[in-house]
C-alpha angles and dihedrals in degrees: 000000000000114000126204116196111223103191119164127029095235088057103053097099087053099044096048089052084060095046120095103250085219095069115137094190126031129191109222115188100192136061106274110245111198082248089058096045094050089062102043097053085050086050107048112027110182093052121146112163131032116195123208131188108232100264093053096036083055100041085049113100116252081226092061086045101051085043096056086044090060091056089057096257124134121218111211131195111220117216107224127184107244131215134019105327120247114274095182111066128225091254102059093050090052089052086049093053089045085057090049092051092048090056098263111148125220099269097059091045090061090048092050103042092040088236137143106265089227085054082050098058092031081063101036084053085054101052089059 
């Protein structure tokens, strides 16, 4: 499925000039107003699913909901990961906690792990 990212409410009008108008899924990432969804049903006329992300899928009426699902058109949340991802894998912080469990301090983990010795003790806090 093709998806169109819709992303700020000024800019509906030009995004949607730059969408396909075939899409059968489309990524909104703003609540849906009655005004929005208007024209987006006259623009893209075979649409069957419209993704949200979680703050705009809760701050979208339960009336504008239950209406695109009468025209036979599925509003999805999208789960997301929040937040910075992870720069640090599970594995090396398995191999830290191994150190830590063969006697090594802090320090020498740092050395050996090529980490920040901040990272090092923000990560030992969080194994107890």
């Amino acid at each position: 499925m093709e998806r169109v990212l819709l992303s700020k409410k000024e800019t509906i009008d030009e995004e949607l000039a730059h969408a396909s108008k075939h899409a059968k899924a489309v990524y909104i990432n703003i609540p849906l107003k009655a005004s929005d969804v208007v024209k987006i049903l006259n623009y893209f006329k075979g649409l069957e699913i419209l993704y949200l992300p979680p703050s705009a899928f809760k701050l979208t009426s339960k009336k504008i909901k239950e209406a695109l699902k009468k025209s036979n058109i599925e509003v999805r949340k999208i789960e997301t990961a929040q937040g910075r991802p992870q720069k640090y894998g599970e594995d090396l912080l398995e191999q830290m906690k191994n150190l830590v469990n063969n006697g090594l301090h802090a320090k020498e983990i740092s050395e050996l792990l090529n980490m920040p010795l901040r990272t090092v003790y923000f990560f030992l806090k969080k194994f107890k």
